[in-house]
N, C-alpha and C positions, 0 to 999 in steps of 0.2 A: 386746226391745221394738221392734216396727214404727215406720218413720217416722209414721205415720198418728198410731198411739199418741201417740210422742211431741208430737206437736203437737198432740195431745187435750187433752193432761196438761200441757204448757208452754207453747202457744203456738208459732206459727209463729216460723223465724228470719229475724233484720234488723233495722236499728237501731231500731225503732218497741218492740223489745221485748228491755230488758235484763239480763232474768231469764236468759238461757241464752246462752251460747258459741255464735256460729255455725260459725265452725269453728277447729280446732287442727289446724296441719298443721306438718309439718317441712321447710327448703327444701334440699333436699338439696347444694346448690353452695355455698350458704353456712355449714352446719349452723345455721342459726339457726332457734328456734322463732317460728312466725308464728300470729297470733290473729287470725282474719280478722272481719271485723264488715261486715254484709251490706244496701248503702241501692240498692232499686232504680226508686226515685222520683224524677222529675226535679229536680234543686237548684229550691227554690225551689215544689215540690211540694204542701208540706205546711206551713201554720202555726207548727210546732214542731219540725220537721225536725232543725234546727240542735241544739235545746235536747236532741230525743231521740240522739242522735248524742252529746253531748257526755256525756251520764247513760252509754252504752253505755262510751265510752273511758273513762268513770271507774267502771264494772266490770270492764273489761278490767284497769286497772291494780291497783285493788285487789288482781284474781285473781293477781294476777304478786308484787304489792310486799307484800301479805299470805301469800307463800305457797301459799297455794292451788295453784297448777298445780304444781312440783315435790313439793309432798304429793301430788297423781291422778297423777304424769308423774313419779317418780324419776328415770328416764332422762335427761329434760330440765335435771336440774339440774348447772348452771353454764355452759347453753349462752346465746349471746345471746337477747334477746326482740323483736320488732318486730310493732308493732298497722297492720295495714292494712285500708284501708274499701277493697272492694269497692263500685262503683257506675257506676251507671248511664250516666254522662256528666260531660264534664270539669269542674271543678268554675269555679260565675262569679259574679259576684256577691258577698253578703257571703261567701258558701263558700266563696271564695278568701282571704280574711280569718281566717276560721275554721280552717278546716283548718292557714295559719300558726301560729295562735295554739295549736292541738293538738300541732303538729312542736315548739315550745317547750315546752310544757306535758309531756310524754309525754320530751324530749330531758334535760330536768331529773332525770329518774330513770333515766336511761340507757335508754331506751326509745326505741326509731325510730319516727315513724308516716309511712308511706304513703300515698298513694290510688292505688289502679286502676282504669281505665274498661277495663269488660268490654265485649268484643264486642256488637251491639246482641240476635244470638239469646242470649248465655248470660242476658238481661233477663226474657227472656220466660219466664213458669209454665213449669216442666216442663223448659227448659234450660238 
């Protein structure tokens, strides 16, 4: 299935939509599995931002604490798990609240969560 496809059929990825994974990667220094979840709008951006972010990290963990990823990913099972938000810029605001209250929420089920602020090009379509 073509990227094109898949986002015919799913929906583009990022936290606005949290039907799909945006990405599973492995971090190889750590061996720990990373479940990347993708907000490229500025904090503060959107309305519902917060709220859709918060629906994303609780499919994330679902997929983790129901199983789900070591039933697709054998491999992965009994490695650690950490959910990190990819985004746009550093988080201010109640975001900076928020995301607290995610590092608790997410640290209760032994679960790390992160944020990275990506470079300003990897923001842009296409990079």
């Amino acid at each position: 299935m073509t990227r094109e496809q898949m986002v015919a059929e799913f929906g583009a990825p990022g936290v606005q939509n949290p039907m799909i994974m945006d990405l599973i990667t492995l971090d190889p220094a750590s061996d720990c599995v990373v479940l990347v979840m993708i907000e490229r709008r500025p904090w503060g951006g959107h309305p519902r931002q917060l709220q859709q972010i918060e629906e994303k990290i609780n499919r994330y963990l679902g997929y983790v604490l129901d199983g789900f990823l070591v039933q697709q990913y054998p491999q992965y099972r009994g490695k650690s798990v950490q959910l990190r938000l990819d985004c746009a810029e550093e988080p201010h605001g109640l975001a900076v609240d928020f995301v607290a209250a995610a590092q608790r929420a997410t640290y209760a089920h032994g679960i790390e969560f992160l944020v990275k602020v990506l470079p300003k090009e990897a923001n842009q379509p296409g990079g």
